[in-house]
Backbone bond lengths (Angstrom), bond angles and torsions (degrees), N, CA, C in turn:
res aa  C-N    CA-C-N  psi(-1)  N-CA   C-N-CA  omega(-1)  CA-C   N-CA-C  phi
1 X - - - 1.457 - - 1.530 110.70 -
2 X 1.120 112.47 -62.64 1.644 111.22 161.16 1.485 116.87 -22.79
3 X 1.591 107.63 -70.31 1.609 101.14 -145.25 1.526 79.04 -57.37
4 X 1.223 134.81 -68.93 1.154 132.67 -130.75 1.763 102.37 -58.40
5 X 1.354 113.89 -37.91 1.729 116.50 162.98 1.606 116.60 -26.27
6 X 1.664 97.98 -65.59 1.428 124.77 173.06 1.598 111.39 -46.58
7 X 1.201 136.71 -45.65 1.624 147.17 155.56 1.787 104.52 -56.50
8 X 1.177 100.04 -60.87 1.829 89.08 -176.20 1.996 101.35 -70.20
9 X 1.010 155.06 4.50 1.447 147.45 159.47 1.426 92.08 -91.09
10 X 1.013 122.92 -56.99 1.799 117.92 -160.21 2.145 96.12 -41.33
11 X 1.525 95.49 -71.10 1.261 98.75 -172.33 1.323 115.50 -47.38
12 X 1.909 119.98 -43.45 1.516 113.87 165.21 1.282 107.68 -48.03
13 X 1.622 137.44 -64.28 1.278 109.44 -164.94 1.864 136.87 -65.76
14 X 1.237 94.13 -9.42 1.618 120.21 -176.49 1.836 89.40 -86.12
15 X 1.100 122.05 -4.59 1.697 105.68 173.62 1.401 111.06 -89.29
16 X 1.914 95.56 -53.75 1.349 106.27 175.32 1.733 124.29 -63.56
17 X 1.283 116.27 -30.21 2.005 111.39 154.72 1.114 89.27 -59.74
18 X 1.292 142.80 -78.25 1.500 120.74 -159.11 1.758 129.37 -42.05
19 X 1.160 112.86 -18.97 1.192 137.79 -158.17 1.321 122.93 -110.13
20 X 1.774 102.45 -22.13 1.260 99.15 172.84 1.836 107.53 103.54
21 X 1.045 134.11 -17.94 1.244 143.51 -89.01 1.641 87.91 -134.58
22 X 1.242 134.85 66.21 1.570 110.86 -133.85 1.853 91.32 -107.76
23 X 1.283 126.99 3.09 1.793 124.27 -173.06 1.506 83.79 -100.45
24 X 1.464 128.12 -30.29 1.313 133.36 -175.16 1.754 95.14 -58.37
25 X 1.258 111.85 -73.20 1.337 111.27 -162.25 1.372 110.14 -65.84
26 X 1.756 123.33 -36.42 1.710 106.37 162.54 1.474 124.13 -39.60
27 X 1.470 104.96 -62.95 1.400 110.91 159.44 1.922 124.52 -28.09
28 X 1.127 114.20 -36.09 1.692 124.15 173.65 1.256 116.86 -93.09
29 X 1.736 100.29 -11.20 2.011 94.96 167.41 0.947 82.90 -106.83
30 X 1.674 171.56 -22.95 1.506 161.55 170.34 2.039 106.65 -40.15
31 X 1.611 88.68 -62.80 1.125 98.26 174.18 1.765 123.82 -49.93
32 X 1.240 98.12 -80.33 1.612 107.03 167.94 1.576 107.70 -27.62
33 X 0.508 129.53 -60.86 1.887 120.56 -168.74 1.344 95.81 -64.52
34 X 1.604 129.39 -44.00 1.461 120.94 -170.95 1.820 89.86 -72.52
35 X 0.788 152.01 -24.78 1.544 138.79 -170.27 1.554 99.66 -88.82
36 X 1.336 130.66 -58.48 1.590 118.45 138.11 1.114 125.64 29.43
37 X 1.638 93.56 -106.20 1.704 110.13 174.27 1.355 111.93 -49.51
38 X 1.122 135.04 -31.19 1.478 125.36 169.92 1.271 139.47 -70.59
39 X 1.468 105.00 -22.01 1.575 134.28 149.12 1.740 114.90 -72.03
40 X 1.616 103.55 -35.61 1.878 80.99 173.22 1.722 94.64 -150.99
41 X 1.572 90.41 95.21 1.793 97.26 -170.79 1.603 87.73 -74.84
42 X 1.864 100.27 156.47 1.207 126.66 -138.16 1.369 142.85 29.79
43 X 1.269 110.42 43.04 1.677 133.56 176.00 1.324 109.90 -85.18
44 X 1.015 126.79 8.83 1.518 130.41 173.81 1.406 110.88 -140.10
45 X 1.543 117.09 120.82 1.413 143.83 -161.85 1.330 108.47 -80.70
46 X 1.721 135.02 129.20 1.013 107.79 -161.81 1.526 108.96 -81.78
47 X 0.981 146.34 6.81 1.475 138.46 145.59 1.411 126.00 -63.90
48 X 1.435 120.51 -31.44 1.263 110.72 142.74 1.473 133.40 -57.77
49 X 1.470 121.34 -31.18 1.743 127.60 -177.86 1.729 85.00 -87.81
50 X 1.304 132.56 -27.14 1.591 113.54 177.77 1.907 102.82 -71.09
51 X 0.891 103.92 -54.76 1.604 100.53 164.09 1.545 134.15 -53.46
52 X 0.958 117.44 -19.67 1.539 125.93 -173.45 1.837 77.96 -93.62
53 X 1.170 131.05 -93.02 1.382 105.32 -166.09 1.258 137.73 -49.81
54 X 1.320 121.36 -9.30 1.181 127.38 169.04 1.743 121.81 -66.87
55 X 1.396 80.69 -29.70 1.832 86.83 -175.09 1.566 102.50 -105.87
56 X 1.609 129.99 4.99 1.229 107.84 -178.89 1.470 112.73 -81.94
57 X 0.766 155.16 24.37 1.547 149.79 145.94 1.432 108.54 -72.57
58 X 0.986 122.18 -21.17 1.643 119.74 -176.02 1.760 105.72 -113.32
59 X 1.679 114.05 -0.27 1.606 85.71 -177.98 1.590 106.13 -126.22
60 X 1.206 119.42 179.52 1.298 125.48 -164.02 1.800 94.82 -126.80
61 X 1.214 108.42 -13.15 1.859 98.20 159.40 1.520 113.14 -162.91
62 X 1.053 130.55 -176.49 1.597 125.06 153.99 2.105 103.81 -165.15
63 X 1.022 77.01 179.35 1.568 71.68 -172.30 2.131 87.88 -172.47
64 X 1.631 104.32 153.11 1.253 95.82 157.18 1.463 106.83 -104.97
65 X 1.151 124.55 166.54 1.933 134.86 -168.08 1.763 94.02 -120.56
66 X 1.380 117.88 173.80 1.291 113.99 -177.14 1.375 147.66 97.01
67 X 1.226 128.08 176.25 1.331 123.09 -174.03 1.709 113.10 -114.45
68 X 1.135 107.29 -14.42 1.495 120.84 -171.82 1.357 99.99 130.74
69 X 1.362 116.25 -171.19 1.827 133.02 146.06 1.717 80.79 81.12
70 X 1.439 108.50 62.45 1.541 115.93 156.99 1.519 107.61 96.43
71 X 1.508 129.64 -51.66 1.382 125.47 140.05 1.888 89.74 102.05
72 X 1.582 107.69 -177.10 1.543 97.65 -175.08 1.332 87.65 -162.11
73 X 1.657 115.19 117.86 1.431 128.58 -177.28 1.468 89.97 -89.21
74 X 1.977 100.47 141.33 1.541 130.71 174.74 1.683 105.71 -95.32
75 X 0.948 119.74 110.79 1.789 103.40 -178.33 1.879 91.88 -112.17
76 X 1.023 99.25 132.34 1.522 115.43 140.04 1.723 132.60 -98.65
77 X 1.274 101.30 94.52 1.193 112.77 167.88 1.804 135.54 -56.62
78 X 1.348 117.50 136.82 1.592 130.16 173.74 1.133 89.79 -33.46
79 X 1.471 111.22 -88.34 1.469 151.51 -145.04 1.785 105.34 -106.16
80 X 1.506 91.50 124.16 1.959 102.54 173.71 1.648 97.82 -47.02
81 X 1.336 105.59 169.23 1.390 128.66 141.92 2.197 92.07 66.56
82 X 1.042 114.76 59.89 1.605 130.60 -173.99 1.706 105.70 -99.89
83 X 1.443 107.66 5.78 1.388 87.37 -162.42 1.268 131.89 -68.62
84 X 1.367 124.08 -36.57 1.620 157.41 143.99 0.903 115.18 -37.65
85 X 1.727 136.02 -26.75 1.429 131.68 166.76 1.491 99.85 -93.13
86 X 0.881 137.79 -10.85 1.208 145.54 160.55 1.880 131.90 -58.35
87 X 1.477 80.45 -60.76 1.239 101.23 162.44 1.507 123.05 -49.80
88 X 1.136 101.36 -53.31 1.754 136.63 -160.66 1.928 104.26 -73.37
89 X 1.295 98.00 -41.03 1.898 107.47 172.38 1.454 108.28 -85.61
90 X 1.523 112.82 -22.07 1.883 104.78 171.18 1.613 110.99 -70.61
91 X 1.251 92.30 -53.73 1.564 91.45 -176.66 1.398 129.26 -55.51
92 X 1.309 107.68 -22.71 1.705 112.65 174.23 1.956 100.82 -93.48
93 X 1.296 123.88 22.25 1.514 108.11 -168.59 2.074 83.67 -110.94
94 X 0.838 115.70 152.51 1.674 120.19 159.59 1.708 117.16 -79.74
95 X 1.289 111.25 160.44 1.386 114.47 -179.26 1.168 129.94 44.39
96 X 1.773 123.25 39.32 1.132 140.90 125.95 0.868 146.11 -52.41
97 X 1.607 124.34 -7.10 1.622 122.10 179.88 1.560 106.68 46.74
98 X 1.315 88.93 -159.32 1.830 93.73 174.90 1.076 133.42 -97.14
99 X 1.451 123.29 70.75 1.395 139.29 -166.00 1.054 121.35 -70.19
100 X 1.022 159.16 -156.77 1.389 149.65 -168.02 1.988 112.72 159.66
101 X 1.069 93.65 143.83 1.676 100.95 179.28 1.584 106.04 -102.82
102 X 1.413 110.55 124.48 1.269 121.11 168.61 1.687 103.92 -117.54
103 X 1.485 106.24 135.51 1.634 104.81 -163.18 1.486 107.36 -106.66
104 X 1.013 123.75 135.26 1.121 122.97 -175.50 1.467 122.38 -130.89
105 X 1.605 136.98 153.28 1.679 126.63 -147.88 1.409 89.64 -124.57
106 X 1.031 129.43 173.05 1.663 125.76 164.75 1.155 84.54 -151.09
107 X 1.408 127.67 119.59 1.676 140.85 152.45 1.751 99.79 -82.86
108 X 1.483 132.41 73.60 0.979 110.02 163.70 1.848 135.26 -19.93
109 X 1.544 129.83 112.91 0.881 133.87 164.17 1.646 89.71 100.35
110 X 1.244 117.55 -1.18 1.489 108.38 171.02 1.428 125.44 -102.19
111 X 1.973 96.80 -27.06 2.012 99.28 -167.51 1.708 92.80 103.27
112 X 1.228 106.50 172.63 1.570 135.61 -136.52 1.336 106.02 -134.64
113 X 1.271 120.75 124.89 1.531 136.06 -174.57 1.613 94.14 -123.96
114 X 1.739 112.20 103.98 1.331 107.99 155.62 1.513 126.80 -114.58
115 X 1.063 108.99 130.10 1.778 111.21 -173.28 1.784 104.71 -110.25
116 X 1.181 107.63 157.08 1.381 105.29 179.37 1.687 108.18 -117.44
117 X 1.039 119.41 136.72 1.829 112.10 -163.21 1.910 85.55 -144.45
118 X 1.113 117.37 128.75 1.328 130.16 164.88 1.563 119.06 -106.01
């Protein structure tokens, strides 16, 4: 039942990039990570779940990426240019290690500019 969930979001989010559609597709990385955890309960660290609520008022998706062994949170942001509030909610969360913000642009229909700024 899952995977096939996981197949019906993929294709939703591949409508909404197509579309322009970009709270649509946060919404389809929101999802995906919650189908995730249901595929590998306790896959999310609680300094990552202290961070994911900390920043959900400001994001439109998140998801973790990866295999494990520290892992790499996707945020979709409200509002452009988040990096500093970003920054600013890691550093007050516990059990982050040395995390770091790498910023990244999405020109829908253009491709992806990621820079890494510490």
């Amino acid at each position: 039942r899952t995977v096939h969930q996981l197949v019906a979001n993929a294709e939703d989010a591949a409508v909404a990039l197509k579309q322009g559609q970009l709270a649509a597709v946060g919404e389809c990385l929101s999802k995906y990570w919650e189908q995730k955890k249901v595929m590998a309960p306790g896959s999310e660290p609680a300094g990552v779940a202290e961070l994911r609520s900390k920043l959900q008022p400001s994001l439109l998706g998140f998801s973790l990426a990866g295999a494990g062994g520290g892992g790499f949170a996707v945020l979709i942001t409200k509002e452009p240019n988040q990096r500093e509030h970003v920054q600013e909610v890691m550093a007050a969360c516990k059990d982050l290690g040395n995390a770091y913000v790498c910023q990244a642009q999405l020109a829908l229909g253009e491709g992806m500019v990621v820079s890494r700024s510490q």
